[in-house]
Each structure stands twice: as C-alpha cells, then as structure tokens.
N, C-alpha and C positions, 0 to 999 in steps of 0.2 A: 546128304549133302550138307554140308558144313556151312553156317552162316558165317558170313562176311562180317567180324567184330568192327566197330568202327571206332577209331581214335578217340580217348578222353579229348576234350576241349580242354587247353594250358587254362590253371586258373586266371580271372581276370580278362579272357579275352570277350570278344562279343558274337554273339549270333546275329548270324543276317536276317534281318526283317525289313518287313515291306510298308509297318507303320511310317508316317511320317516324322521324320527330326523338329521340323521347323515347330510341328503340331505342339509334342511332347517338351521342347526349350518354351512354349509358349505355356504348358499346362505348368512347366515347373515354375515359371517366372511370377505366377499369381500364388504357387505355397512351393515351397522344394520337396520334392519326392512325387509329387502328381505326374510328373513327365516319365518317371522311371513305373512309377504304376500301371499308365497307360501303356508302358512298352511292356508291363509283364514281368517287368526285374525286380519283384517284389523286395527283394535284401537290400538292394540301392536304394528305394523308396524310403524303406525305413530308416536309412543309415542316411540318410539326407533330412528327412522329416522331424527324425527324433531329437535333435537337437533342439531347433525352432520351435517345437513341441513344450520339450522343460522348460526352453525361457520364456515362453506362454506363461504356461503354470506357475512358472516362479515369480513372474509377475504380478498375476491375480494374487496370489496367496501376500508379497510381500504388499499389494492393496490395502487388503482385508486386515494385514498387521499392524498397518499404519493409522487403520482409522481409512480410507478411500484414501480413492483417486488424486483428488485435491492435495491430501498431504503427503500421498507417497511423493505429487509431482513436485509437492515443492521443495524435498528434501533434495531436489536436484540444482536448486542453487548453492548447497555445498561445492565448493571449489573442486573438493576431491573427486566426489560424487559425479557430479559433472564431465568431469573428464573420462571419470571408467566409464561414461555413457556413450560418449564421444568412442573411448576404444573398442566397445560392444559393437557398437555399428557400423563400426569399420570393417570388424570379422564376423558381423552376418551378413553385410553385403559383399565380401568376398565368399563366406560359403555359400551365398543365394545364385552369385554367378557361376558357380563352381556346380552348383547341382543344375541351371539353365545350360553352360557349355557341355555337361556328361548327358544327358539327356537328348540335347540334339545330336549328339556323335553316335550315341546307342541307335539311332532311329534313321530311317533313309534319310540323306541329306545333299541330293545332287544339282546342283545348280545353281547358280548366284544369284538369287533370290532366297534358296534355303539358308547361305549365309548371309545374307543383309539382314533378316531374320534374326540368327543369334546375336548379332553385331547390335541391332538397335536393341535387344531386347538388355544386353547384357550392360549397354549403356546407360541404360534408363535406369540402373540399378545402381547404377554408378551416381547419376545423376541426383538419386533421392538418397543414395546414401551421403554423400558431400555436404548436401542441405543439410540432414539430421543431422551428422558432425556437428557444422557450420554453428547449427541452433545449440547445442548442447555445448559448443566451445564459446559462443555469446553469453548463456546463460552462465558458464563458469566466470567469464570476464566481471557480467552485470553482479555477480555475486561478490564478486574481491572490490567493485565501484562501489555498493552499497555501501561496504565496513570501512573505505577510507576517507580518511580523516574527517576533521568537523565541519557541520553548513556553516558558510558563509554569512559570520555574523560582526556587522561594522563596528566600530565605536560610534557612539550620539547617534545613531542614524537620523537623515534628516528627510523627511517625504514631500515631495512637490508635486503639486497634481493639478490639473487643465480646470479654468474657470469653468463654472456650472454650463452643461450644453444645453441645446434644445432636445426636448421628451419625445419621444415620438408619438404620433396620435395614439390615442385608447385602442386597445382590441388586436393591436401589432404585435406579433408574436416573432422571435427570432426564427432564423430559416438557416439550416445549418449546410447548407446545398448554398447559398447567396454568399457573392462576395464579404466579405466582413468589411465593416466601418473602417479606415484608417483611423488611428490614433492619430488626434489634433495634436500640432505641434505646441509644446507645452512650455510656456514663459519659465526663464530660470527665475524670477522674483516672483514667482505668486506661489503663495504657501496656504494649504486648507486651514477656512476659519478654525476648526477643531482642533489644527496642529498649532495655533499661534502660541508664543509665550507667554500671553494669558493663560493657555488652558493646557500648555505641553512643561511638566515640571521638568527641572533638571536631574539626571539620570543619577544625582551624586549618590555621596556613601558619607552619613551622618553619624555620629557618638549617639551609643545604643549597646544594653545590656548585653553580656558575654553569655549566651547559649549554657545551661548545665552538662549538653550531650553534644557531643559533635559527630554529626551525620555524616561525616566523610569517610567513618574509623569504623562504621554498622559494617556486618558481614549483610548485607542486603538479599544474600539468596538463601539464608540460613533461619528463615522467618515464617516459611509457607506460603508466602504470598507471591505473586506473580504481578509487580507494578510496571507496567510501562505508559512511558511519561510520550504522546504523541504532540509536535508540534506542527505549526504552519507559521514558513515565513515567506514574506514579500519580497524578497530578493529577488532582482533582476526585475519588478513593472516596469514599463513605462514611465519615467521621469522621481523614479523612487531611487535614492541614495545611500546605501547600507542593506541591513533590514531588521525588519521588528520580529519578535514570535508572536503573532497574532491572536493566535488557536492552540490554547496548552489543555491536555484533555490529560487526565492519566483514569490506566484501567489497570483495575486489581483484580486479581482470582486466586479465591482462599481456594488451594490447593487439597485442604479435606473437605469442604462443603461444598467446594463447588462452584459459589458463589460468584458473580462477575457484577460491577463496582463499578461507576462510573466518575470521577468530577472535573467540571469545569471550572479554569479559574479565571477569571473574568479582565481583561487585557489591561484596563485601567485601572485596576490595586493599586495603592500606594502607600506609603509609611506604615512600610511592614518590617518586622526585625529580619536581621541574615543570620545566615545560618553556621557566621562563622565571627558575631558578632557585628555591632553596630545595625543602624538603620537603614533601610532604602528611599532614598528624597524623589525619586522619578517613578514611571509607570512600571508595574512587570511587564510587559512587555519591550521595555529597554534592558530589562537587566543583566540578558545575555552577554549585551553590547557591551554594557558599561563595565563589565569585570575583564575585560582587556584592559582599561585603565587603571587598573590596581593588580599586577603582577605579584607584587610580595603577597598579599593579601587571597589573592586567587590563583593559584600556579594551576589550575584547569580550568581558564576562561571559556566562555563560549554557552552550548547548551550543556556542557557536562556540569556547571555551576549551575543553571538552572536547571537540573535534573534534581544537584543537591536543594537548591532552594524551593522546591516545589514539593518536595518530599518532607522540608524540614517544615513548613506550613500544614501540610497535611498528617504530617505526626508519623509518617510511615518512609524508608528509605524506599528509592524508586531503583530500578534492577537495571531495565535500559531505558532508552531515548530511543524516538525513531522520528525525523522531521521531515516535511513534505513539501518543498517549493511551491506555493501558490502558482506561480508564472509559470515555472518549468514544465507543469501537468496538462500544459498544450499540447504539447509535445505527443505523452500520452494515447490525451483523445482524441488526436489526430491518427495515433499509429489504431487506435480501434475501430475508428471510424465515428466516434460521439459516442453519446450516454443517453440514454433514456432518465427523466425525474418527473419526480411528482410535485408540482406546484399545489403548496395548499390554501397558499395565500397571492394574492395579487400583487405583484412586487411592478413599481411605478418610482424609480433612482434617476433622477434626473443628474446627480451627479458623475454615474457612470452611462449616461444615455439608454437606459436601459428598461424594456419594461415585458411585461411576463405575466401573462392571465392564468387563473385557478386552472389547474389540470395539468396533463400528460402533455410533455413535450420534447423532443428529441433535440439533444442541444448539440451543435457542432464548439471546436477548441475554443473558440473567442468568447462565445455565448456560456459555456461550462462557465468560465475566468468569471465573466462577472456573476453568473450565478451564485458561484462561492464565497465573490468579492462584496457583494453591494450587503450595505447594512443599512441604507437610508431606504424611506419611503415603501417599507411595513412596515409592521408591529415587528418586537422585538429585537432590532438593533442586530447590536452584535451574538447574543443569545439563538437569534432565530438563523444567522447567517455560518454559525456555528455547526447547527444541527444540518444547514444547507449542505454543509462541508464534507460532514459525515454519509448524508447521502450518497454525496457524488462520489467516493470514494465508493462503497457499497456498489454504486452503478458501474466505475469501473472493472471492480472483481469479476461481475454478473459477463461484459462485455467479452472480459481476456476468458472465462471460460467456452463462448461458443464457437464451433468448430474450426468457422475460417479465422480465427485470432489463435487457435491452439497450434495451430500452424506457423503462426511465427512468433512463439514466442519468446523465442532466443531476443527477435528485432525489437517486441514491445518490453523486454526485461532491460536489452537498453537504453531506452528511452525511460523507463523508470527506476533505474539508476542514476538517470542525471539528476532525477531531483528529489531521491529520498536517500536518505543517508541514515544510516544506525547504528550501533552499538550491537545488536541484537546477533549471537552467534549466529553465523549461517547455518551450520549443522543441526539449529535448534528451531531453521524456519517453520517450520511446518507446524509448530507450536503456536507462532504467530497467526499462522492461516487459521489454527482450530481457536485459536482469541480470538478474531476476525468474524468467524462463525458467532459464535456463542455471542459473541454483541448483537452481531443482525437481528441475531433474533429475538433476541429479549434481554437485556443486564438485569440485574436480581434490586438493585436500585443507581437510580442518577440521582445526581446533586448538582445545580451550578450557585458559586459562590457569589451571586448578586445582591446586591440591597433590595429591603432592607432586611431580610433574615438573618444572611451570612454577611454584611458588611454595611458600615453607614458612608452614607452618603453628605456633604456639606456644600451646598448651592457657592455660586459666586457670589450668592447678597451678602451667604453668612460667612463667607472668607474674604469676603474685599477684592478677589482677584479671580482666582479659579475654584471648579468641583474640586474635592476632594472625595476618592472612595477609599476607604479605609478599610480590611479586614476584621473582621470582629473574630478575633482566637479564641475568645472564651467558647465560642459556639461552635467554631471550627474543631477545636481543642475536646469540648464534648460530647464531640460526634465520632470523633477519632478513635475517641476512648469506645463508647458504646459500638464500634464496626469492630476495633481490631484488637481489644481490650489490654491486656499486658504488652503489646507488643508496640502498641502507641506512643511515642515519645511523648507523650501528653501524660500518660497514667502517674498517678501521683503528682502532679504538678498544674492540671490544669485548672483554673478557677469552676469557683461554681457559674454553670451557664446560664445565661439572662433570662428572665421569666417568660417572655413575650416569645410568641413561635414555638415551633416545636423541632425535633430533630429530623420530621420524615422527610423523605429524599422529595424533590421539587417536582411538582405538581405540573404535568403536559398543560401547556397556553389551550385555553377554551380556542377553538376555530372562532375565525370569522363567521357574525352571521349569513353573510352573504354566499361563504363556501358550504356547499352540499357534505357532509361526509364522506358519500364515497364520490368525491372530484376526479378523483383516477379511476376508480373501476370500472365504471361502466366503459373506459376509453380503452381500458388495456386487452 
C-alpha cells in the first residue's frame, strides 16, 4: 500500500503550533530571536539575534579601542557621531519590533488580550527607542552649543555684591534637601571693599616693550604638547555686571613622556607685558574684558586673547580654551541631583553667608556656588577656593557617571552646554575626558604663581594707594625653560632666575591642626 506523500510546506509559510504567541512576542521583546527559539524556528532566531549580536561586539571591541567606556561615550558629542547613534536606534528598534511582531504571529495568538500583548510590548519599544534618539539628538545639539561662539565677556566688568550678612551659628552644615536662602536684594551703590578704586586698578593697556616672538603666528599643535587653558567666569551672579575670569588653570601633556602640568595663575597679576606688545595696567582677570576696547590692537578679543596671553607668560602657546560659568553650574547640579565633597578645612564666609565644617558633605545647586565661590574666612583665599573648584568639577564627572544620570544624559549635556564653552574639537572629546582622568589622579607637577616665589607683592603702605602683584618672569621664564626646554619662548632670552626659591612645583598647604587627615574617610 502506497503511503500517502504529503505536500512540501510553500517556503516561508508557518506551521501550526499550540505554543503561545503573546509568550514568545514577550521572550523576543527582552533580546530578538528568543521568541522564535522558543517556537523552535531555529533559522529565524538566528536571522533576528544575529544582528543585535555584532552590534554587541562591535561595541565592546570599539570600547576596548578607545581606551573604555568613558571615551568611547564621549566621542558621541561629535555632531556626526551623534546622529549615526540617533540613526542606529531607530533601525534597532524597528528590527526589535519586527522580531516581537513575527514571533507573536509564528505562535497561537487568539484572543484580544494576545493582541494587547503585542501592541504594548511593541510600544514600549517604541517608547525607549524615541528617548534614546531624543538623548543622542540632545547630545548632538549640546555638542555644536559647546563650540559656539565666545563666554560672555563685558568690557570693565563692574561687580556689586550684598553688604556683609549674618554667619550662621557654628556646626551648621548646608542641607541640600532645605529650601535655599533667597538672595538679599542687593543695593545698586554698594561695591565690595576689595573692588573699590583703591584696590581695583584700571584695566588699561600702557607703552611697553614689543615682544621678539609673536604667539599668535605658533603653529601650537606642532609642539607635542597638549595645553589647554581652563577658565571660570562669574557671569550672570547675583548683582554681578560683566564678568571676570576668575579661575585660569592651564594643563599641559608632553605627548612623549606623558607628563601632565599643572599652573595656576593667580587673578590679581598685574603689570605684566602683552603679548602683542605694551603693558597691562589692570588685573588678569580683566584682561579678557578689556581687549574689546582695543579692536585694532586685538581682532580676537575675549578669551581667545587670553589664551594668547596666558601662553605668552607661560612661554608655551596654549591649543584650546575651555570656560566654565561659575553661576550657570546650578544648573548642572541640579540636573545630578548634587555633589558629594570633601571639606578639609572649615570654611566660616560671612560674606557669602556661608559656613561648612571639616568633612563629607552632600552639597545641593546653591550650596555647590558658594562652595566654589567663597574665598574669605579660610586659609588660602583664592588659592584654596581654586582647588575647591577643581574638586567640584571632579565631583561632577563621578555624578554624570552613575546609572540613573547615564540615563539622561542627553538632558545633563544640556545644561552643561549652557555654561561651558570651548574651542576644543568635538571629535577630539574624548581626549578631553582621558586629560580629565590623568589630572584626578595625579599631574606629574603643579605650580601656582603666587607671592612670594613666582611674583612680588607691594602693600598699600609701600604704594600710597593699592596692592600691587606683579609677576616675577625671570622665574616664570626659568621654569618654562627647564619644563619644556627649546620649545619655551623663554629659551635664549630669559634672564638669569633670582637666587632665593627654587623651581620645584608648589608645595600642598600643611592641613589644619585641627582637621584629622582622614576628615573624609572614615565618612565615605
């Protein structure tokens, strides 16, 4: 008796099965091919998975190429970059849906519940794919807001700040959960003793020796070094008019050694040469301002002149700029939720209301400001207010990496776009991030340029009027030489350096007696 041959199945059609649809649109919806697994259709598993698969692995591997995580992600503030990230997740969450809908069709699927099923599931795909776009089309945005145009910097800026408040009692620690203090409304005539025209010279531009080298004309990336010149300006406080650069740090990295460089230069310098000829009669920290008022003279006013003039002191051309809104980094540590710092000193500012005991403390937006802000009432002024700076920055990074802030960080690259601005190619971020690194963890030396090593100092008794800090070049000059040797605009030309001091990079401030060493550890 002859068996009964039975028809080939038409390629592509499906066999009836009694697995569940809704099951298998669910096993696919958590990876694509699980749902066709479960039903047995091994080839559609594959042919779903394997895609998802390689962009796995190409993932990891272009990690590993990068150096981590860190710099792959940050090479996705490139504009470009960005967007093909944007296109990628577009068409894996169309083929995510596409292996959830074949899945449920392959699989029993009767009854209107087994479609609400596909329906939510394939939404939600939708859902998370949109977001990802969303984040990867902000991060392309925050990345073209970064590179335009220059901060916000006045002519003369003029600063007005709130007569001295009341301290609040000893032992009061800011609460970053507590409403914040309004800012007192602040008298337009009352000007900080510190800024009066006793003690705030004018920003002018004096007759002064013509430069042998002019640092506009350096090929600056043709050196080996890696300088960028970071600043902080006050633009946009509370009853502030202009702004100043407060906080000029540049950091070098010799490209064969290794090496990472620190210097600070100290806000109140003054009668210092330019670097395109003549003298400066006001503070650096006006300087940016004040070369707006000389267009012939500076046809790249703003920080781009103090990039050249910070470079041309320090003997070495600087590559970019990158500034960072004091005020605007509310903003910020609002979008993180605060910062975590380590207080090592007891900071007691009556002038900012503000007061902060040794140790670990979670700061929320208002309390970060004057953390970074306040230079009165410790030890070391603007020096230690500096290093504050640096911190919180540091504390930022630590923040935007943990998982519920990785999640939006389209939203936080926003917000810190509005208030850092640079030079610095996008494409070459991630360069940035691994400078970033390599500081946190140790620079190979610091220097800051304060009296009286790197600069003298002359009291009000011994000028009739105001301080005067002056940079001392000979020593700046022989330090330039001895860091970065032929390549110093100082070599051959600088004098011999003063006897007294020595060149080594600046000595970490003894603690207070009173602070423990480890003030933070045992809290963290």
């Amino acid at each position: 008796m002859n068996r009964l041959v039975q028809p080939r199945r038409p390629a592509g059609a499906y066999r009836a099965t009694d697995r569940s649809g809704a099951l298998a649109a669910f096993l696919s919806f958590l990876f694509p091919g699980l749902g066709q697994a479960y039903l047995r259709r091994r080839r559609d598993a594959l042919r779903f998975a394997l895609p998802i698969l390689i962009a796995i692995v190409l993932l990891v591997v272009a990690a590993v190429a990068a150096g981590g995580i860190l710099r792959l992600g940050a090479r996705v503030f490139n504009p470009t970059v960005a967007f093909g990230v944007a296109i990628v997740l577009v068409v894996v969450g169309v083929w995510w849906i596409t292996a959830i809908v074949h899945a449920w069709w392959a699989g029993r699927h009767h009854g209107v519940a087994s479609v609400a099923v596909v329906v939510v599931l394939s939404l939600t795909v939708v859902g998370v794919d949109v977001w990802g776009a969303n984040q990867s089309w902000q991060l392309r945005n925050a990345s073209i807001d970064f590179a335009t145009g220059d901060p916000t910097i006045a002519d003369n800026p003029t600063v007005l700040v709130t007569p001295t408040p009341t301290l609040p009692p000893p032992g009061q620690t800011p609460d970053p959960n507590a409403t914040p203090t309004p800012t007192p409304t602040r008298p337009p005539d009352y000007v900080d003793p510190s800024d009066m025209p006793s003690d705030e010279p004018s920003p002018s531009i004096e007759p002064g020796p013509t430069p042998a080298i002019d640092i506009t004309t350096l090929d600056a990336e043709d050196d080996g070094l890696l300088n960028v010149l970071l600043t902080g300006t006050d633009q946009g406080l509370p009853g502030h008019v202009g702004a100043r650069t407060d906080t000029m740090v540049v950091i070098s990295v010799n490209s064969a050694t290794g090496d990472v460089l620190m210097f600070s230069f100290p806000r109140d310098l003054q009668r210092f040469p330019i670097y395109n000829g003549g003298t400066f009669g006001g503070k650096l920290n006006t300087f940016a301002g004040a070369t707006k008022g000389y267009p012939d003279q500076f046809p790249e006013p703003g920080i781009k002149s103090l990039a050249y003039q910070i470079g041309f002191l320090l003997g070495v051309p600087v590559d970019y700029w990158a500034n960072v809104n004091t005020n605007g980094f509310m903003d910020i540590v609002r979008e993180v939720g605060g910062v975590t710092v380590c207080n090592e000193r007891e900071i007691s500012d009556s002038h900012l209301q503000f007061y902060l005991s040794p140790g670990l403390h979670r700061l929320g937006p208002e309390d970060a400001l004057r953390f970074v802000r306040s230079r009165h009432g410790q030890p070391g002024g603007d020096f230690a207010r500096a290093r504050r700076q640096q911190e919180v920055l540091a504390a930022l990074r630590k923040e935007m990496l943990k998982p519920e802030n990785l999640l939006r960080i389209g939203d936080i690259a926003s917000s810190l776009a509005a208030v850092v601005k640079t030079n610095f190619p996008t494409d070459q971020i991630d360069q940035l991030v691994d400078l970033a690194n390599r500081v946190e963890a140790e620079p190979s030396g610091s220097w800051i340029f304060k009296n009286p090593q790197w600069a003298t100092l002359e009291t009000r008794r011994e000028t009739g009027g105001r301080q005067v800090l002056t940079p001392r070049l000979d020593r700046i000059g022989a330090l330039s030489v001895e860091l970065f040797g032929e390549k110093s605009l100082y070599y051959g030309q600088v004098p011999a350096p003063s006897p007294d001091g020595s060149l080594e990079p600046s000595p970490t401030p003894s603690p207070d007696a009173s602070v423990s060493p480890d003030v933070c550890g045992a809290q963290q």
